[in-house]
Each structure stands twice: as C-alpha cells, then as structure tokens.
MARDO-207725 format. One record per atom (N, C-alpha, C): y, z, x. Coordinates in pm, whole numbers, plus 50000, padded with zeros to 5 digits. Atoms other than C-alpha are relative to their C-alpha. Layout:
residues N
YZX;...
END
This chain:
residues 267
499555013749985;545755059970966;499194993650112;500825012949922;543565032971162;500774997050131;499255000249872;544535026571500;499624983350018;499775015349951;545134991071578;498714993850138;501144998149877;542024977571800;500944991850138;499195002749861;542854972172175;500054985250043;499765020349995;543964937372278;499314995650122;501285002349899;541514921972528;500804988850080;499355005249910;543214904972855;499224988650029;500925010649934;541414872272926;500495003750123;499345009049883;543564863073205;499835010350116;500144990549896;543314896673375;498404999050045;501385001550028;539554897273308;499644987350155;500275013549878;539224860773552;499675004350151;499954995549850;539814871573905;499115010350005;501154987949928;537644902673900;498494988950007;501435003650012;534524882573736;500344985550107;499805004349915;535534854474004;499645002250106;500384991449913;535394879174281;498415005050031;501424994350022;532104892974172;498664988550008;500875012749959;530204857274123;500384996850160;499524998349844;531944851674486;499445012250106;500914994449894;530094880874605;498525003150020;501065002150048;526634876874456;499594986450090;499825010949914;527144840274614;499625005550169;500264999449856;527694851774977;498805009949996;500974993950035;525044878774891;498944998450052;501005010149998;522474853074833;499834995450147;500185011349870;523454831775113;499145009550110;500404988549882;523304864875388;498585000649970;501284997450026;519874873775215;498904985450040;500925007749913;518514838675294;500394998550156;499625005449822;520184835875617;498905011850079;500934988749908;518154867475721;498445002149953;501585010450018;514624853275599;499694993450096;500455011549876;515344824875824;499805004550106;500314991649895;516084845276056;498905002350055;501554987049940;512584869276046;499344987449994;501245011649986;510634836675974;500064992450134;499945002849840;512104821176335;499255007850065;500264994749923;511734851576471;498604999850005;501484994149990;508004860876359;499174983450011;500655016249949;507134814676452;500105006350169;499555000349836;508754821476794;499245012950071;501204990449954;506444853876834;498815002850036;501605002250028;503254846276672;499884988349986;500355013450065;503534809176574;499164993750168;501265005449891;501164796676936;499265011149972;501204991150052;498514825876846;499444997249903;500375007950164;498394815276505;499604986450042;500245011650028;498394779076567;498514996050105;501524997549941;495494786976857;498965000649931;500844992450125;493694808276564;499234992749941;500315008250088;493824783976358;499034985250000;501295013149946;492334754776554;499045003350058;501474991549878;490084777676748;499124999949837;501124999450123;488894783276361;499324987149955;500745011650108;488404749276188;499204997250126;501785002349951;486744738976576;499105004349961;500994991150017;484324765676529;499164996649872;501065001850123;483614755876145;499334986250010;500325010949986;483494724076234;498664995750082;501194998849919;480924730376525;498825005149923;501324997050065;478704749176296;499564990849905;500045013150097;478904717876029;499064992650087;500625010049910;477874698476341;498155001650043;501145002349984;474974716976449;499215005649877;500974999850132;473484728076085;499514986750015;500325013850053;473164691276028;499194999550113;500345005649853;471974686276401;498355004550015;501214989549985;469154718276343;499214992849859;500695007650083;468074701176027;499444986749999;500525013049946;467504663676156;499205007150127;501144995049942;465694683676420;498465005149974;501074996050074;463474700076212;498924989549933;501315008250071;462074674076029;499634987350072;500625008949895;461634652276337;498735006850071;501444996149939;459684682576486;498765000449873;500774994650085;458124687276170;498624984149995;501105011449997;456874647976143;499424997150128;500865004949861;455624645576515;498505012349989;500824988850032;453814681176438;498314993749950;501425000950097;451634662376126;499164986550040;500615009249953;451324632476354;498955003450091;501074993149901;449454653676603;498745008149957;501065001050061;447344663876321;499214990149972;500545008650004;446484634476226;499144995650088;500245006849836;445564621176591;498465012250008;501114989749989;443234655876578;498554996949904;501075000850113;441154646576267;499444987250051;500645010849964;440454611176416;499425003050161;499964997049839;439784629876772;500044991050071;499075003649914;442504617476930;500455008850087;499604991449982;443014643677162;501045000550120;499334997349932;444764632477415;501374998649961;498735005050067;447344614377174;500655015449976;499404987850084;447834648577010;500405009150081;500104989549898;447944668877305;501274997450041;498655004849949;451114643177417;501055007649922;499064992650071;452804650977087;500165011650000;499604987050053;452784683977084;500635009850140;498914998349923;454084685577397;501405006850033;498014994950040;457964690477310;499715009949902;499914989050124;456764708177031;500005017350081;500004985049947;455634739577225;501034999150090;498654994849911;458654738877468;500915003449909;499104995050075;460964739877178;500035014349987;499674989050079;462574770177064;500004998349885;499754997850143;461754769776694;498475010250017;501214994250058;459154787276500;498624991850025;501425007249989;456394760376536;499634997850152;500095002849843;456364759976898;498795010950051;501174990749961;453624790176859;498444993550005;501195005350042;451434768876655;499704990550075;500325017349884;451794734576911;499355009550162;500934994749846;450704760477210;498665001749949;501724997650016;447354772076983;499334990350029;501105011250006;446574738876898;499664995850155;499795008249860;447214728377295;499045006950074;501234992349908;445024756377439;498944995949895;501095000750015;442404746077170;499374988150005;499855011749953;442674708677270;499364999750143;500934998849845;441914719977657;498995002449986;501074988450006;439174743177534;498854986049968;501265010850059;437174709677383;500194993950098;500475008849859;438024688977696;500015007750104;500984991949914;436434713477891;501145000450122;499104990549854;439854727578114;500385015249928;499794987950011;439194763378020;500995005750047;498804996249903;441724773978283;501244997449947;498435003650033;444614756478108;500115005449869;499844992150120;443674771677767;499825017250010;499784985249975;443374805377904;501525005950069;499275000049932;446284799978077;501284999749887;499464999150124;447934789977723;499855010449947;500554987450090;446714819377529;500895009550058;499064988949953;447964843377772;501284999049964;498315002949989;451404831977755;500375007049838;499554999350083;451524832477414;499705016249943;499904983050077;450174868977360;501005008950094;499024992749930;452404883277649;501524995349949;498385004650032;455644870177457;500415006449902;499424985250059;457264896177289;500774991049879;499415008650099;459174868977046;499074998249906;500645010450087;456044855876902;499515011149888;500694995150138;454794875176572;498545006450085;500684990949980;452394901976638;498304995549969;501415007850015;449044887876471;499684982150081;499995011449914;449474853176670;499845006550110;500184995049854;449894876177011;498725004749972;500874996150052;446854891876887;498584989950031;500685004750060;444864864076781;499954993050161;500095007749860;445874847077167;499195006450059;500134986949911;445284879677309;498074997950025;501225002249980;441614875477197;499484986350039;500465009749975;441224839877234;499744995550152;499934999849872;442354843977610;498675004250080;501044992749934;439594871577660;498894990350007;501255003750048;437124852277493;499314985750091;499955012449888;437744821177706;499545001550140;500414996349886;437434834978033;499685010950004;500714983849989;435134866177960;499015002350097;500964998449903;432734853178219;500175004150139;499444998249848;434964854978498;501015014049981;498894987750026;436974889178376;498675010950051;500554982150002;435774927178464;499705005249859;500014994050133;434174943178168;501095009449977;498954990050029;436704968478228;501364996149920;498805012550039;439374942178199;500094998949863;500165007350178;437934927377863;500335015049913;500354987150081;437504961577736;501645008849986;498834995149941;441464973977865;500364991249922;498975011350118;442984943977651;499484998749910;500525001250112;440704943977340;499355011149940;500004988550101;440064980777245;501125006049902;498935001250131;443144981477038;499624993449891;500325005150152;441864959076829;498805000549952;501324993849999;438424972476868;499375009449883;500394988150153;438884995576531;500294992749880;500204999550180;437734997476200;501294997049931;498074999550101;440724986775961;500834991150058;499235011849951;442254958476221;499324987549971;500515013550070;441694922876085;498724993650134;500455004549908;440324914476428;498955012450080;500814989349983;437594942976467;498964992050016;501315003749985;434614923676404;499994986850162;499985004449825;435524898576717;499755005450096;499244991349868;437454920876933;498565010750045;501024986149979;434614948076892;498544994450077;501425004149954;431574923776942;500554993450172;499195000349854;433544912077291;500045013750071;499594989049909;434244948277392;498245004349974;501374992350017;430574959177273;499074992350149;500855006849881;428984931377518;500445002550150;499814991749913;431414945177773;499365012550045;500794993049935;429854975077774;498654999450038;501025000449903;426774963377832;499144996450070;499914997849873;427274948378105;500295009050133;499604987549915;428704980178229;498675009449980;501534995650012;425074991878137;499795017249932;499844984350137;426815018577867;499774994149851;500225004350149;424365010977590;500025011349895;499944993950138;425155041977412;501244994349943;498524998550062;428865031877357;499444983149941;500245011950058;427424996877308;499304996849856;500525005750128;425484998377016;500065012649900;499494994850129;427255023976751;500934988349969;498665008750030;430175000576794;499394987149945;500215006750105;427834972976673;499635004449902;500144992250149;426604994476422;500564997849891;498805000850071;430024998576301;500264988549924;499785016749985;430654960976334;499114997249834;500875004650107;427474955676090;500205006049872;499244991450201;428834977775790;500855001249997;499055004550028;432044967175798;500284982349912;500055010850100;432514947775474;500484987350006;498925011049968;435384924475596;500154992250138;500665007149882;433714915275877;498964986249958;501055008950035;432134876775827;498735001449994;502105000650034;428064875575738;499605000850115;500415002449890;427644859976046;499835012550126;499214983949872;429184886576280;499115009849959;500644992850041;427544910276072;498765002050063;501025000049997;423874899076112;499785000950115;500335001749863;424204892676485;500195009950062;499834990449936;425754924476551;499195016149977;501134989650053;422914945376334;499244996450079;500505005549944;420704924376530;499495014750136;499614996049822;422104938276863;499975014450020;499944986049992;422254976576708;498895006149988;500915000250007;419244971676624;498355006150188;501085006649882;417084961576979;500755009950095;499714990849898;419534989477092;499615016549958;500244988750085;418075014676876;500365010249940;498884995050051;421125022576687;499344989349812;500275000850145;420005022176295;501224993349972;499415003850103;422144999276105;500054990349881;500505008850056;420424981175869;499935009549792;499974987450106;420795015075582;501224990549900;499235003150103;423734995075421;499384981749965;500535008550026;421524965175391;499285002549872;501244995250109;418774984175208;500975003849895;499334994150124;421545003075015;500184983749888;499605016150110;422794963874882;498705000449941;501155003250113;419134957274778;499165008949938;500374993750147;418404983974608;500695002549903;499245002250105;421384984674441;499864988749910;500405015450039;420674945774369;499015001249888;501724998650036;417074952874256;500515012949873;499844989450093;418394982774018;501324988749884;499215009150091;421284954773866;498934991849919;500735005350076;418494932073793;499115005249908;500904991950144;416224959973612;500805002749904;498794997750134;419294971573399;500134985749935;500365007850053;419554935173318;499024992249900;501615003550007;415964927073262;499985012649889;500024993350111;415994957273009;500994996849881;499165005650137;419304944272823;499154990949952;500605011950047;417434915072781;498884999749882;500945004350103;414514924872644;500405012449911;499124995550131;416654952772391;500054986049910;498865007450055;418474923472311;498684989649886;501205005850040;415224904672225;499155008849881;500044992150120;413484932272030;500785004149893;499215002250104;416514933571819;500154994149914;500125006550021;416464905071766;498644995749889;500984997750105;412854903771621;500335008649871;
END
C-alpha cells in the first residue's frame, strides 16, 4: 500500500530561510566593512609613498618628454650652424667659420670632434700652428673620442709641430701606427722614417721606406717619394715596380696574341 506523501510546512519553512538571508546580509556587510578597513589601513600606510611614487614618476616622464624634444631642436640647430661653417669654408671665409664652429666643439655631442678638426685645420691655413697643434692634441688624448679620429689627431699633431719635437718624441707617439696593416702606415711611417734620420739611423730609416713603397694601400704619391728615399738610401725597393711591368708587358703580349688568333680565324 502507497504511503501518503509528506505534507510540506510553508509557515514553518519562513523563519529559518528569513534567518539565513539575515545572515548572508550581515555577512556581506562585515566582509565589506573589513575591505574598508585594509584599504584605510594599507592608504594610511602607503598612500604618501605611493602618491610621492607616483608624481616623482609622471615628473620624471615628463622631464624626459621635455628634454628629448629639447636634444632634438638642439641637434638640428647644431647641425645647421655646422653646414653654415661649411659653407663660409668653400667661399674662404675662415674666420666666419672658425666663429661658428666655435660652440660646436665645446658641445657635448658627437660633432664636436669634427668642429675641433676643422678648427685646428682653419689655424693651420692662417698660419697659428701652435693653436692647431694645440687642437689636435686635445683631441687625440681624449679617451671619449673614437679611436681612428684620436689617431688621425695624433698624427696631425706630430706632423704640425715635427720641427720643433725630438725625433725620439715623433718616433714614441707614431710607431704604433708605424706598421704594415694600420690605415695610417704610409704617413705615420714616412714621419717616423725621417725621424730617424735625423737621428742619423739610416739603416732603420730606409727598410721602413722600403716597406712604405710596396705597400699597396699606401697612396701613389707616398709610394714614389718614399721608393725615392729607399732608394738614395740604398735600400732596393723598386723590385715590385719591375714585378708590375713585367707583369703589364706579359698582359699586353697575351693580348696582342688573342688578337691576332682572333684575326687569323677570322681569315
């Protein structure tokens, strides 16, 4: 027999689920009340560090906004006074150009190497050696500037006042670059070669032009003057001369035979 199903109490039912929304309620509330709480607490802790942080940050981005823009309107102010001081050079203007470039070499940028060359090579034509030797140096004793520019001073310095230096001197700052395989060999070497001999060491003086003269990547010029000199010192180096023209002279017979193949074939 079936059992009668169980009779379901609304009324009892009320007050519990009452109770229960009533404690879900205060629940809630406690759970935000103790948010507010930690969020007071962790303003009233950290909130001046943070709000320091925070303006210490946007200054800061803001300062670098300021001077990007500041380093870029710089730039192309030094950049147009730079091509004005070219200009001024090609019409030799030299004292105009000498003004502009002025600020240029005091600056701290990158072009401030190139406004000292041009400035020591500006003295060097109005005849104050002293102030372009005086330039040069600077710029090869500066440990900032790019290595082939210190270099390239380094020699221009010597070369400037080589009359008034010690061969020893010239020879102590430009045998580094005195070898085979450095871009600045055929200079540096014909400078240190005439050093020695003045020091009246013409053996060391004339292999090293030797050298000088059969070194391929050494200008023509340099070349011929320094075979010349290995020459009258009775240092042979004239063997890679002859080698070129007989090699030369053997291109044109191989030629001169295609030719006339090409011709009898032809018939």
């Amino acid at each position: 027999m079936a059992l009668p199903p169980q009779e379901r109490n609304p009324a009892k039912n009320k007050p519990t689920d009452r109770k229960n929304a009533e404690n879900d309620v205060f629940a809630r509330e406690v759970d935000e009340a103790l948010r507010q709480d930690e969020m007071v607490g962790f303003l009233n802790r950290f909130g001046l560090p943070l709000a320091v942080l925070v303006t210490a940050g946007l200054l800061g981005f803001g300062g670098y906004l300021w001077w990007q823009h500041r380093s870029h309107v710089e730039a192309g102010e030094r950049s147009e006074a730079f091509v004005q001081a070219l200009d001024d050079l090609d019409v030799g203007n030299l004292g105009a150009a000498d003004k502009k470039l002025v600020p240029l070499a005091d600056a701290d940028s990158k072009g401030a190497v190139a406004a000292k060359l041009l400035r020591a090579g500006i003295a060097l034509e109005e005849g104050r050696a002293a102030d372009a030797a005086k330039i040069y140096s600077e710029v090869a004793a500066d440990p900032k500037v790019a290595q082939p520019y210190r270099d390239l001073a380094t020699i221009r310095a010597v070369a400037t006042n080589f009359d008034a230096m010690k061969p020893q001197d010239v020879i102590d700052r430009l045998k580094p670059l005195a070898v085979p395989g450095n871009p600045w060999f055929g200079v540096a070497g014909e400078l240190v070669g005439v050093a020695y001999l003045k020091q009246g060491k013409e053996d060391l003086a004339g292999p090293l032009f030797a050298k000088i003269a059969r070194e391929e990547e050494v200008p023509e010029t340099l070349r011929t003057r320094t075979r010349q000199l290995a020459g009258l010192l009775g240092v042979d180096a004239i063997d890679d001369v002859i080698e070129d023209a007989d090699s030369g002279s053997d291109r044109a017979s191989a030629a001169d035979q295609g030719d006339s193949e090409t011709g009898a074939s032809g018939e």
